[in-house]
MDTraj code that builds the backbone (N, CA, C; nanometers):
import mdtraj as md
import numpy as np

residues = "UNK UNK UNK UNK UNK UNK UNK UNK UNK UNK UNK UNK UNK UNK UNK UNK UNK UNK UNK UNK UNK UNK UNK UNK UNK UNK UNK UNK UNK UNK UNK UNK UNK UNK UNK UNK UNK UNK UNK UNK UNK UNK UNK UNK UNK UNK UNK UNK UNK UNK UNK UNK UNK UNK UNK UNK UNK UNK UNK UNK UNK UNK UNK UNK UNK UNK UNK UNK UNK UNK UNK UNK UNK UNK UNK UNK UNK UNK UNK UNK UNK UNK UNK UNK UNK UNK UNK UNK UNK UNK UNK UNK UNK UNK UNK UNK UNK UNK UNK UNK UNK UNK UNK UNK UNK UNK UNK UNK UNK UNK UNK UNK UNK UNK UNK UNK UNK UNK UNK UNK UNK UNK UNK UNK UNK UNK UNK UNK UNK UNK UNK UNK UNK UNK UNK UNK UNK UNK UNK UNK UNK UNK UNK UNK UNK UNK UNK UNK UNK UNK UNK UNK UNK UNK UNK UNK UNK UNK UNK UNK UNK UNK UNK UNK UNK UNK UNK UNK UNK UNK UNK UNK UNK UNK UNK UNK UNK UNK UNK UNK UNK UNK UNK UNK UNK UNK UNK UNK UNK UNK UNK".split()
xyz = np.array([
    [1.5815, -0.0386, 1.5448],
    [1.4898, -0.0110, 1.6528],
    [1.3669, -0.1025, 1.6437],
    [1.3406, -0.1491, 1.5159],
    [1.1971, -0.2101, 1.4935],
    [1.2295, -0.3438, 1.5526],
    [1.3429, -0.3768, 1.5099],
    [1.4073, -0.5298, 1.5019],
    [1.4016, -0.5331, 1.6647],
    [1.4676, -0.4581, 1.7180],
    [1.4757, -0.4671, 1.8960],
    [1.3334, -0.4720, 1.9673],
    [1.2635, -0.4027, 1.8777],
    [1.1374, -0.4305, 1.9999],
    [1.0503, -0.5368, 1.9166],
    [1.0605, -0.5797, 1.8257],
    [1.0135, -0.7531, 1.7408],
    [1.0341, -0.7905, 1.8749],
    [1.2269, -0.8417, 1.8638],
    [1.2526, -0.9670, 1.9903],
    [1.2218, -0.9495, 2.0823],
    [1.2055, -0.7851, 2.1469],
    [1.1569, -0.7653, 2.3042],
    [1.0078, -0.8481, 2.3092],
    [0.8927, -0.8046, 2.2138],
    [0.7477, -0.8423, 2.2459],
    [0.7781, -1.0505, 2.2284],
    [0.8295, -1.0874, 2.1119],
    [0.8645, -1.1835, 2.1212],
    [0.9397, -1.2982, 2.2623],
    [1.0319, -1.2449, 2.3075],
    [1.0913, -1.2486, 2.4309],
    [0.9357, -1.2266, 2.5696],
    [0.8656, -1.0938, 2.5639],
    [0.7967, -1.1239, 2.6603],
    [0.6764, -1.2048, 2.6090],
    [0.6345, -1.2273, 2.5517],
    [0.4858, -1.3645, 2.4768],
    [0.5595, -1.4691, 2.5581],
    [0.6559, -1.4973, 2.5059],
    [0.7432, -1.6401, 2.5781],
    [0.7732, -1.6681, 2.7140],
    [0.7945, -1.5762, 2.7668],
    [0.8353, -1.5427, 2.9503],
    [0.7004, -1.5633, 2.9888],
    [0.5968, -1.5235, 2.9286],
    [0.3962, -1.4801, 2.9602],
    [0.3953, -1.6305, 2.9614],
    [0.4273, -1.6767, 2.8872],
    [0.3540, -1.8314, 2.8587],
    [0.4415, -1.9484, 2.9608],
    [0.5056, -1.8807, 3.0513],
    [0.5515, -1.9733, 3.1362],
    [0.5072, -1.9775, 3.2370],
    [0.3736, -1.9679, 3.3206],
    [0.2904, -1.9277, 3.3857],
    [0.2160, -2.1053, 3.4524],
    [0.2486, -2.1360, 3.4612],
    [0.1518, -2.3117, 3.4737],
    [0.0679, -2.3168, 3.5732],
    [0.0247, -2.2142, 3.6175],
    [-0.1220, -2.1885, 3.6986],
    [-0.2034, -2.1638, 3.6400],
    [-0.1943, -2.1472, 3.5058],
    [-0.3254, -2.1192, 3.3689],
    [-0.3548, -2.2491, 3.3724],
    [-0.4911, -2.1994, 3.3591],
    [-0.5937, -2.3782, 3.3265],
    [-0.6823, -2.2505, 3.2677],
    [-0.8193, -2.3333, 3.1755],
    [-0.9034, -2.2516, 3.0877],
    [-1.0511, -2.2827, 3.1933],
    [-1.0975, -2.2038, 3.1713],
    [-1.2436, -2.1944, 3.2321],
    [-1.3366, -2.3229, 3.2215],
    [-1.3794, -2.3991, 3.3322],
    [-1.4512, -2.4867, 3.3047],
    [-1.6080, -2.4255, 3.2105],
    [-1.6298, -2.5433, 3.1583],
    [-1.7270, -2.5059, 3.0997],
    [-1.8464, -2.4813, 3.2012],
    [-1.9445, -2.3768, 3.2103],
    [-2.0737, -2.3516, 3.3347],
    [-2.2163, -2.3639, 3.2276],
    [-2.2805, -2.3809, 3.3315],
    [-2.4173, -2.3853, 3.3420],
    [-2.5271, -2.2536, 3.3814],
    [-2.6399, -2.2234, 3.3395],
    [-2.6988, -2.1212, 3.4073],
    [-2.7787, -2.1487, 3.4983],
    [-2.7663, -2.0877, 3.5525],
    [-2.7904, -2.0542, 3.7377],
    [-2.9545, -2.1467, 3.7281],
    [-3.0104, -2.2060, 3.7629],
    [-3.1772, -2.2426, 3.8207],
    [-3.2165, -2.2187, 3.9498],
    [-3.3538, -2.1055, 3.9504],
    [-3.3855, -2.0773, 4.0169],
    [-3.5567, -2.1825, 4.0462],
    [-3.5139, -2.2650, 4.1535],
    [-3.6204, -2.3801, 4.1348],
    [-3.7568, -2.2919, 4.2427],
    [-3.8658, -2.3347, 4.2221],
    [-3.9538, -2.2915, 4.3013],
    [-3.9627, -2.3314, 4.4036],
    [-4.0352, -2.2716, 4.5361],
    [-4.0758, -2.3266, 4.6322],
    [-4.2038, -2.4612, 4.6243],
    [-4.1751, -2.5256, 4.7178],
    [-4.2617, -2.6522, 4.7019],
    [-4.4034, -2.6526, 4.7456],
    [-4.4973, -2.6635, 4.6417],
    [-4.6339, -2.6813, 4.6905],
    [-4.7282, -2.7866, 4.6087],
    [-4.8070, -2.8089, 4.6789],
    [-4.8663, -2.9115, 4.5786],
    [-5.0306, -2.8775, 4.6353],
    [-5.1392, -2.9514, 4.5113],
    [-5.2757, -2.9642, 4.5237],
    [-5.2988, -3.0809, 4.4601],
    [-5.4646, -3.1075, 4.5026],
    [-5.4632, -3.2285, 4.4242],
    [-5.4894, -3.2123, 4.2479],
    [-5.4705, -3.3014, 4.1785],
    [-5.4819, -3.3731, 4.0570],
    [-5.6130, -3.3771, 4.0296],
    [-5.7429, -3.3177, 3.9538],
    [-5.8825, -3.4085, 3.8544],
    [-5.8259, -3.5283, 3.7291],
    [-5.7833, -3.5730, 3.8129],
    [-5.7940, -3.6705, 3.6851],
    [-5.8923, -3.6893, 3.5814],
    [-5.9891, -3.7454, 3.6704],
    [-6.1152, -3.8453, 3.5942],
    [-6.0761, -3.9171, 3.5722],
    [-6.0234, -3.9893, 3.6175],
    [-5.9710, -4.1496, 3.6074],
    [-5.9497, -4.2302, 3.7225],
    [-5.9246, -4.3553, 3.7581],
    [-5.9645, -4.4186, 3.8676],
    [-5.7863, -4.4021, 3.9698],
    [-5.7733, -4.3121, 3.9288],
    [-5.6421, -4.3075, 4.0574],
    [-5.6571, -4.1430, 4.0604],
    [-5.5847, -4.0732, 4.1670],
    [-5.5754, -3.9391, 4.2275],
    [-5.4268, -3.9390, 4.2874],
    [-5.3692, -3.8196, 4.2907],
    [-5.2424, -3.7687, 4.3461],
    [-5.2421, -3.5995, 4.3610],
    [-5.1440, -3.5709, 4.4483],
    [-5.1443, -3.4497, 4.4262],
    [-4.9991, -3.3847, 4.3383],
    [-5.0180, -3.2902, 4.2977],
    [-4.9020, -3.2774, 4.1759],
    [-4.8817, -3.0900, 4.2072],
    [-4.7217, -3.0394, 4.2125],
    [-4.6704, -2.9525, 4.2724],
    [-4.7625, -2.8403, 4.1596],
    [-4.7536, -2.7461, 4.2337],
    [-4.8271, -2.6180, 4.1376],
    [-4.7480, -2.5518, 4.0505],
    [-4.6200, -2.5913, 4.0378],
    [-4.5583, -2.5222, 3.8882],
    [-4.5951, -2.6225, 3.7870],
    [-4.6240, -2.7049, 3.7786],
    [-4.6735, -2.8254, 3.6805],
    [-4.8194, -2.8547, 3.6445],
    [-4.8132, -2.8522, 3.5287],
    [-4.9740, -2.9195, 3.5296],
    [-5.0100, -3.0490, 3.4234],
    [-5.1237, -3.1027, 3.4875],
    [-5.1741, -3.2711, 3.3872],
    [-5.2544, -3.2141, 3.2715],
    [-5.1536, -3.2708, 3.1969],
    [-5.2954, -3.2677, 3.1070],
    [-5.2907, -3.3890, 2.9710],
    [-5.3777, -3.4555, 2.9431],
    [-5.4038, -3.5592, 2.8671],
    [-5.2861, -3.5837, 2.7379],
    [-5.2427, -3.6754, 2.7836],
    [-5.1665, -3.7789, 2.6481],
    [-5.2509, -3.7807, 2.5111],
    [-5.2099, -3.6740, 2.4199],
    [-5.2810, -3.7255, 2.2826],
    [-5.2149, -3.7687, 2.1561],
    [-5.1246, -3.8778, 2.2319],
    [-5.0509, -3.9013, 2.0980],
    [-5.1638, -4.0287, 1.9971],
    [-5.1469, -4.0660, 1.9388],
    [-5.2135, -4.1950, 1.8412],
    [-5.2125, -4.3073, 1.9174],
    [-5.1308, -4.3408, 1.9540],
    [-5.1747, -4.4451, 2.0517],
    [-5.1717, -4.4644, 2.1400],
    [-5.2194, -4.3834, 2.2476],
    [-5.2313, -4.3091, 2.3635],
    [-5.3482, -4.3704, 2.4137],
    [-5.3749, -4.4477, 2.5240],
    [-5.4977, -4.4799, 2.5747],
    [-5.6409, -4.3888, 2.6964],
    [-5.7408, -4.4081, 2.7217],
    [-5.7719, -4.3350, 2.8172],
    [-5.7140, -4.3312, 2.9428],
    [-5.7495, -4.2565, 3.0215],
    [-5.6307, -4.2204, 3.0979],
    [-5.4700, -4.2133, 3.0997],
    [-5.4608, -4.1998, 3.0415],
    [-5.2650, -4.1716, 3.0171],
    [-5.2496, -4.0075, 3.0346],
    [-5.1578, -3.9541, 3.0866],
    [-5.1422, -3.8510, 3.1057],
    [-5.0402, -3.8004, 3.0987],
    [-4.9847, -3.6523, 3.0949],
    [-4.8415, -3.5994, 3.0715],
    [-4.8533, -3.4748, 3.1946],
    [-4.7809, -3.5390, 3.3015],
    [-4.7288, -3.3918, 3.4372],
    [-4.6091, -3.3361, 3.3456],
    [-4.6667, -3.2100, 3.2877],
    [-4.5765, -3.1089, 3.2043],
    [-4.4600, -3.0366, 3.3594],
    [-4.4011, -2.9921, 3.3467],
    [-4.3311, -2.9349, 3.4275],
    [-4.2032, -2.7793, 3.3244],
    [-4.3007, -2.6865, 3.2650],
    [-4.2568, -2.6068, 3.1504],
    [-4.1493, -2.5111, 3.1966],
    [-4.1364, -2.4656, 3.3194],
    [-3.9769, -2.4292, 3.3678],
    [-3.8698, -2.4988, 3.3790],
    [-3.9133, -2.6080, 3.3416],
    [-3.7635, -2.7201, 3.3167],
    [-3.7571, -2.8159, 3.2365],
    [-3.8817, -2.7733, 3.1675],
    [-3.8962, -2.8517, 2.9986],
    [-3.8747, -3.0104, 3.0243],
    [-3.9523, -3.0556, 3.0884],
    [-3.9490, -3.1853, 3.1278],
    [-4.1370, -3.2597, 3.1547],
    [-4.1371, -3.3922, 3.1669],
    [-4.2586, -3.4274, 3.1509],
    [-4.2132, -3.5854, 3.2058],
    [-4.3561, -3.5816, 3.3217],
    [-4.3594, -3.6774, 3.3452],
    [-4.5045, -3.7763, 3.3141],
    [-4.4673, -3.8865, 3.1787],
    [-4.5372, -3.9500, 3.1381],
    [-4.6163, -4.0637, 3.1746],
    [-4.7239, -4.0353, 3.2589],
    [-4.8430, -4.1368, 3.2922],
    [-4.8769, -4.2223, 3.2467],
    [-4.8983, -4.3588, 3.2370],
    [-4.9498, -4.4548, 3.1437],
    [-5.0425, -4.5165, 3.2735],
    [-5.1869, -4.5438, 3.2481],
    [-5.2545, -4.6200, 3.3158],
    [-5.3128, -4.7283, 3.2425],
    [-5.3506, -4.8341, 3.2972],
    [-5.3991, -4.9524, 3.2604],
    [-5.4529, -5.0333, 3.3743],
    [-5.5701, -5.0946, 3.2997],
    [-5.7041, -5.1658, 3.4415],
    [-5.6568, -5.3216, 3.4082],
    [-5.6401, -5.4021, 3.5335],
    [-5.5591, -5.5370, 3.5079],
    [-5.7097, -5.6179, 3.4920],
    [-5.6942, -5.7193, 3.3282],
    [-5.8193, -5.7729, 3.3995],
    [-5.7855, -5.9380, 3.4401],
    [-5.6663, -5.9899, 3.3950],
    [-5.6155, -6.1143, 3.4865],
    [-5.4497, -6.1014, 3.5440],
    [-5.4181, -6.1967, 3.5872],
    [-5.2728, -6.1885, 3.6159],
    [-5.1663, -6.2182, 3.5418],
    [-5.1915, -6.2691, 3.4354],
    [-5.1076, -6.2516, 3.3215],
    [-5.0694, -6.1252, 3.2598],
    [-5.1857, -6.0592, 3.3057],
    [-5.1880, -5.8795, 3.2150],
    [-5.0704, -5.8441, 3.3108],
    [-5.0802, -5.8302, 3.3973],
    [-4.9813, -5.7857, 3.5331],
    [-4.8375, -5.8177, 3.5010],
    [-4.8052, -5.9468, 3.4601],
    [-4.6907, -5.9911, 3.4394],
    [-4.6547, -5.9315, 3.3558],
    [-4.7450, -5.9071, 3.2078],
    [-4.7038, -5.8641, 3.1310],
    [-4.6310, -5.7287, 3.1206],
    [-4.7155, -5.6320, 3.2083],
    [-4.7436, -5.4877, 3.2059],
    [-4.5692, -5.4925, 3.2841],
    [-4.5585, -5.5461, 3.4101],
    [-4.4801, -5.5373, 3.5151],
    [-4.3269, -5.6015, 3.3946],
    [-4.3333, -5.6815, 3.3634],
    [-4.2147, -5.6871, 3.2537],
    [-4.1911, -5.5870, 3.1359],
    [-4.3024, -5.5146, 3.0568],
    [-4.2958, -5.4116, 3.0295],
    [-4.2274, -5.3402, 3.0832],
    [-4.2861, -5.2516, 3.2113],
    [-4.1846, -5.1819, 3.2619],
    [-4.0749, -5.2086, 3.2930],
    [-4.0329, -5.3389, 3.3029],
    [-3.8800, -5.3341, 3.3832],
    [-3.7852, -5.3668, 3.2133],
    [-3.8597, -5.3508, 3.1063],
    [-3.7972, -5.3836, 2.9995],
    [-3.7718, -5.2204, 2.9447],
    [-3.8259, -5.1016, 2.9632],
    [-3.8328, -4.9819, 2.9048],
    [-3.7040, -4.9585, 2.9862],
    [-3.6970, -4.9702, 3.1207],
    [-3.6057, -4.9165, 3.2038],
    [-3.4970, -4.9321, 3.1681],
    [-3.4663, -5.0934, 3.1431],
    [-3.3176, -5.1528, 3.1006],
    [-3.2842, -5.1186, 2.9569],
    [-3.3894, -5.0411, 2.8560],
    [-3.3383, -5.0479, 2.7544],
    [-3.2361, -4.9404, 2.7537],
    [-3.2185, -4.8245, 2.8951],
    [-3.1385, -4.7420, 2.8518],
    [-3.0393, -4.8113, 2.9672],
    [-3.0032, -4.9364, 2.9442],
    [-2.8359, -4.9781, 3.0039],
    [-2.6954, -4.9292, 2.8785],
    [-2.7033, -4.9135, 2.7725],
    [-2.6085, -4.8941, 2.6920],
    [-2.5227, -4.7408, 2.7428],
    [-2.6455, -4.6472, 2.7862],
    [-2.5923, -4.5376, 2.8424],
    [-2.5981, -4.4909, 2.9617],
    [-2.6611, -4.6012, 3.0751],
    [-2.6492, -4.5924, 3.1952],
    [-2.5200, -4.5932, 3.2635],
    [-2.4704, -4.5479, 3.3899],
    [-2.3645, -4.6322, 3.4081],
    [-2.4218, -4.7201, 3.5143],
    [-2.5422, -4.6359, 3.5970],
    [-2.6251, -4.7345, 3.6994],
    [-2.7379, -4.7897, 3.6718],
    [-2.7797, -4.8632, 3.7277],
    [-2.9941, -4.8464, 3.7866],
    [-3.0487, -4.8608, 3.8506],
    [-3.0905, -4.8384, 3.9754],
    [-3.1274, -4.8533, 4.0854],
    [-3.2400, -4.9103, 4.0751],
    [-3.2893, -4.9563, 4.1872],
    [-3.4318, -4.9691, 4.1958],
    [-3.4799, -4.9435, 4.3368],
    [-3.5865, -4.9459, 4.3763],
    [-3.6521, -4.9244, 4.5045],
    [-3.7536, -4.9611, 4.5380],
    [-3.7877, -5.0347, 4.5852],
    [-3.9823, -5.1028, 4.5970],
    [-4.0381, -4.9499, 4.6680],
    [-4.1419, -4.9718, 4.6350],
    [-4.2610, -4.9081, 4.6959],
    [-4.3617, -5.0017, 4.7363],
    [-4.3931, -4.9152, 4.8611],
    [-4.4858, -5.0204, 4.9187],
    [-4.5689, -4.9258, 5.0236],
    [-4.6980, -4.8945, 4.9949],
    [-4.7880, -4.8558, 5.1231],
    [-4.8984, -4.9601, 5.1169],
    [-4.9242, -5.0390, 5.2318],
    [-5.0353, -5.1602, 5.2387],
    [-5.1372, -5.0970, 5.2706],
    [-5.1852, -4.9825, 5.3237],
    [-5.2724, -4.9037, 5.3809],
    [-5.3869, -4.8705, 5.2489],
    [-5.2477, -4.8587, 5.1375],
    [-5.3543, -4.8142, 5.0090],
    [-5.3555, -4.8562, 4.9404],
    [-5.2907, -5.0030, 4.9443],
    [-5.2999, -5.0973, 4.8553],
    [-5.2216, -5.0588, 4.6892],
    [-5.0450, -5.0114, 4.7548],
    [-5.0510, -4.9648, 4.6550],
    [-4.8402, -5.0462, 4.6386],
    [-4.8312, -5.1226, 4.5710],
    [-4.7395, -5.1560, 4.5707],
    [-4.6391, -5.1471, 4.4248],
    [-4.4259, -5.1708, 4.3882],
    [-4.4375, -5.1448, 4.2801],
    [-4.2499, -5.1122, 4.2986],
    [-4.1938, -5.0426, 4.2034],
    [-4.0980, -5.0454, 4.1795],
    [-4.0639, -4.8964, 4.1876],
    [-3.9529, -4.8151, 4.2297],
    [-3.9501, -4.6885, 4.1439],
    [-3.7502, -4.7175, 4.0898],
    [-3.7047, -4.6645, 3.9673],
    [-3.6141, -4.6742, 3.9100],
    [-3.4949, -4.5795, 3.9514],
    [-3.4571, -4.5094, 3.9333],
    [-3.2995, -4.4558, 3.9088],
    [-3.2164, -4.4311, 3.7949],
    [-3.1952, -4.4298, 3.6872],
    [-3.1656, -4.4639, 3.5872],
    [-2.9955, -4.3138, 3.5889],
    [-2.9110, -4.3994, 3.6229],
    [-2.7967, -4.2635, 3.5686],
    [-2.6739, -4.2725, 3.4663],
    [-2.6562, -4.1608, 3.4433],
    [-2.5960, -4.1380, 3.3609],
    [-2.6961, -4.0258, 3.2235],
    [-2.5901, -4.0076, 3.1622],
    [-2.6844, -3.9526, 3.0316],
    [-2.7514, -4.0485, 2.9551],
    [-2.8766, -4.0411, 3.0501],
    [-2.9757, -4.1384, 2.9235],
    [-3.0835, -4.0738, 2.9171],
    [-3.1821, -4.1071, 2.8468],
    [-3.2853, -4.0302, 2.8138],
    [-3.4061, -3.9975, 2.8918],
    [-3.4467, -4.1050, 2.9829],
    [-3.4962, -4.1092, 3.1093],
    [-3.4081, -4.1331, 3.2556],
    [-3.3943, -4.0065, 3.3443],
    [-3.3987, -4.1066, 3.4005],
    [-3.3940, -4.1613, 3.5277],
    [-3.5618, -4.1197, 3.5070],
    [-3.6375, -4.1335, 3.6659],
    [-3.8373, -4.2375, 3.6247],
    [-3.7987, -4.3638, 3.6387],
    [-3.9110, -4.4280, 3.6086],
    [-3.9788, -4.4898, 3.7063],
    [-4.1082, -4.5151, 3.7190],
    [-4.1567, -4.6208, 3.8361],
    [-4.3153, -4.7036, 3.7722],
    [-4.3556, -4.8049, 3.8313],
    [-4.4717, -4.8499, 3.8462],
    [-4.5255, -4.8841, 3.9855],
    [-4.6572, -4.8448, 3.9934],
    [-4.7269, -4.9359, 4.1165],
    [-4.8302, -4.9883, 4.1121],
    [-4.9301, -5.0762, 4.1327],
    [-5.0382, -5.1464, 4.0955],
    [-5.0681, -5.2088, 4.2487],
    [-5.2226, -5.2711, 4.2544],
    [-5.2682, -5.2973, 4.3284],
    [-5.2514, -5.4715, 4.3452],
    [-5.1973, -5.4946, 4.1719],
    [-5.1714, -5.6131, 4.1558],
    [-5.3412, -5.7134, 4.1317],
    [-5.4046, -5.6387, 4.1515],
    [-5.5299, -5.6837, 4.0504],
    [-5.6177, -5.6204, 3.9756],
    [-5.6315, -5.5211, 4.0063],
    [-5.7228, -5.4223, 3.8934],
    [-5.6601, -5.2721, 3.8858],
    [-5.5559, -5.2170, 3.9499],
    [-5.4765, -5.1307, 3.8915],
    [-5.3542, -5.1147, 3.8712],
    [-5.2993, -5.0590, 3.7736],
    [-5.1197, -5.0489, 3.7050],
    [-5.1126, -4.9072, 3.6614],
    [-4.9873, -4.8363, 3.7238],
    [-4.9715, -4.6835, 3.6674],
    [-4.8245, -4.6612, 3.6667],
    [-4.7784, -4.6637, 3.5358],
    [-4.6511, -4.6597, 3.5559],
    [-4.5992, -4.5069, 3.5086],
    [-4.4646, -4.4595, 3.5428],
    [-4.4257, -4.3505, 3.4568],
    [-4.2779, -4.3542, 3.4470],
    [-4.2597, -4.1937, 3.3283],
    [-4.1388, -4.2223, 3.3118],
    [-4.1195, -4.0652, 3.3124],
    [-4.0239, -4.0222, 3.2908],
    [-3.9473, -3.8840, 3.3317],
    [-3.8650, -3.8693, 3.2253],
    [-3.8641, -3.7596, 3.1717],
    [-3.7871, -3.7202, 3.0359],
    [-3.7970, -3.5839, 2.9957],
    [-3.6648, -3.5438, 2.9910],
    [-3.6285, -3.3912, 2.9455],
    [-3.6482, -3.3484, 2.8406],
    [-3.7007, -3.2543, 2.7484],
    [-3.6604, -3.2331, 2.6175],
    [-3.5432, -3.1353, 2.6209],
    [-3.4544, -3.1888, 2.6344],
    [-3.3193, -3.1765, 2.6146],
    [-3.2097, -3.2809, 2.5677],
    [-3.0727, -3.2516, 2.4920],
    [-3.0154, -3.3220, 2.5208],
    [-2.9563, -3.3941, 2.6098],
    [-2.9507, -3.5665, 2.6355],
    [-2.8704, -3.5975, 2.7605],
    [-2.7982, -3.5552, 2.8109],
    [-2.7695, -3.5027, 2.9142],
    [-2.5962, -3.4056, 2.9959],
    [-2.6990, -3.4039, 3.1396],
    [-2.6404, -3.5862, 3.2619],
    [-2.6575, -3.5722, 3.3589],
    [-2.6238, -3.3868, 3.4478],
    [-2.4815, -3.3766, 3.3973],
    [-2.4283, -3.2466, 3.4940],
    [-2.5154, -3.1729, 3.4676],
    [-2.5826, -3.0983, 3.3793],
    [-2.6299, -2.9765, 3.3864],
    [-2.7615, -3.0108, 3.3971],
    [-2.8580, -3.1167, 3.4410],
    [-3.0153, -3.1239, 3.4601],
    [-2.9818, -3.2135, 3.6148],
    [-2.8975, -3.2514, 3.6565],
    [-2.8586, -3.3492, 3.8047],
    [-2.9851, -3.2215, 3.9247],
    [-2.9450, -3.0818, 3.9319],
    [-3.0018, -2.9956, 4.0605],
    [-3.2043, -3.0238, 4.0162],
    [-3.2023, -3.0156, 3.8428],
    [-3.3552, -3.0033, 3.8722],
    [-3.4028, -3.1596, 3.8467],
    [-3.3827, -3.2650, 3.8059],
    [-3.3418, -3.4183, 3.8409],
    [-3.3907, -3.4370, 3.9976],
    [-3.3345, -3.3957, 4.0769],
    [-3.3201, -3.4051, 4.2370],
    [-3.4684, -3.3741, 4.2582],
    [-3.4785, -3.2288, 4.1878],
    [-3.5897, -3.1505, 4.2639],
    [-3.7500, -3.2387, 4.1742],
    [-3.7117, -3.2712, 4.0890],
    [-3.8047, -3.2970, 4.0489],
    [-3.8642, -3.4681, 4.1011],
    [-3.7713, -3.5433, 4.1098],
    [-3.7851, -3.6654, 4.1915],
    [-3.8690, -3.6512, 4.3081],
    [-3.8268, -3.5747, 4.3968],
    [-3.8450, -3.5198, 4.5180],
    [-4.0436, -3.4847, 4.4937],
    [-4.0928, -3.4127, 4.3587],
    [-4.2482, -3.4452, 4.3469],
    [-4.2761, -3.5691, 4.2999],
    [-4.2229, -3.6735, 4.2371],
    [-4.2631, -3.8305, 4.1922],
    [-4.2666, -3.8441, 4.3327],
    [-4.1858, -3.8652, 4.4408],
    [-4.2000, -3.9310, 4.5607],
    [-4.3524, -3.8781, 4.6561],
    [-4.3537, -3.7482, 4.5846],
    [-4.5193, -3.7036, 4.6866],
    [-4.5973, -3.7255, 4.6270],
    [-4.6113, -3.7575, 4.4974],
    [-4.7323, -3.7968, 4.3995],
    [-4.7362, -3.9422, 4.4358],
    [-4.6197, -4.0284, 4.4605],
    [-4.6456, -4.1447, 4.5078],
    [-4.7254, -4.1974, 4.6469],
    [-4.6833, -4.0877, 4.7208],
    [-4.7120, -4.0687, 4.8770],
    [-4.8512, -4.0029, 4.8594],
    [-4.9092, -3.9390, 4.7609],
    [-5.0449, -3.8902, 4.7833],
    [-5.1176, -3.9817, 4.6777],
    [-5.0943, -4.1029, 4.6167],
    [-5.1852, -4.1678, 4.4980],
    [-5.2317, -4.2693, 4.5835],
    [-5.3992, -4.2763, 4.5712],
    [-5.4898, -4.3251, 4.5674],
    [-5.5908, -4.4292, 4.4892],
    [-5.6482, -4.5084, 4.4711],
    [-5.6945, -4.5779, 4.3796],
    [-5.8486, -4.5375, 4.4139],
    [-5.9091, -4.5314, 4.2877],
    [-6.0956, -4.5183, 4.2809],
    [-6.1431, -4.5932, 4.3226],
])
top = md.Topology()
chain = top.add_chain()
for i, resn in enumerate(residues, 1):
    res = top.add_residue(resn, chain, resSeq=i)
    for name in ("N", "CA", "C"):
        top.add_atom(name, md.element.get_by_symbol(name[0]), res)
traj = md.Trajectory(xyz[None], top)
């Protein structure tokens, strides 16, 4: 009797496993609930102004070699930060320099890009011209830009998660968060 129902459970495991509509659960993500969009302006104290969304706030770069004005737009519901660097041009060599700088930080993450976009910026109204980046794939940044007046101001930034790289699961707040670089761009001003 024992022996007969061995081969029976045996017999049905085997019949069970012939099923080829089984696939295993993709791996998921948890749900983000992003905020509604608002923004105010920025105190800097420094010779540029923007306005920056109200779940985020500026507050001063204090690493060691961190200059005046440099700044960090914290953004702490999505553990991300967007890093300010300012600098006052005082010839056109500085410019070149600064402006190759940036386009050298950007490319350093080609090993794990698969793209990089780029995009000029340009408002003549405010004298405010410049690059903004793209950077995809799992890399460590990757949303960067600069704009400058091209003689006495340069403000570049960069965008970075403290997380591990994994485009899929940061791509929805990525979007949303781009979406304030583009109004901070659209509301920056020079002193």
């Amino acid at each position: 009797m024992r022996k007969g129902l061995f081969v029976f459970c045996i017999i049905a495991i085997l019949v069970s496993c012939q099923n080829s509509d089984y696939s295993p659960k993709p791996r998921g993500y948890h749900r983000i609930d992003l905020p509604k969009k608002s923004y105010h302006s920025a105190a800097t104290g420094c010779p540029y102004d923007f306005e920056i969304p109200s779940y985020a706030f500026l507050d001063d770069d204090i690493h060691q070699q961190s200059q005046t004005c440099w700044k960090n737009l914290k953004f702490p519901q999505f553990n991300a930060t967007l890093h300010i660097s300012y600098f006052h041009i005082n010839s056109q060599a500085t410019f070149a320099q600064l402006t190759e700088d940036a386009r050298t930080f950007v490319f350093k993450h080609t090993s794990k890009a698969s793209a990089i976009d780029q995009q000029t910026i340009r408002f003549e109204d405010r004298g405010i011209y410049g690059l903004q980046y793209e950077i995809k794939g799992n890399t460590a940044s990757n949303a960067q830009f600069y704009v400058s007046d091209s003689c006495t101001h340069y403000l570049r930034g960069a965008l970075y998660f403290n997380e591990k790289p994994n485009v899929d699961s940061i791509q929805p707040v990525l979007n949303f968060i781009k979406q304030d670089i583009d109004h901070l761009l659209n509301t920056l001003t020079w002193k």
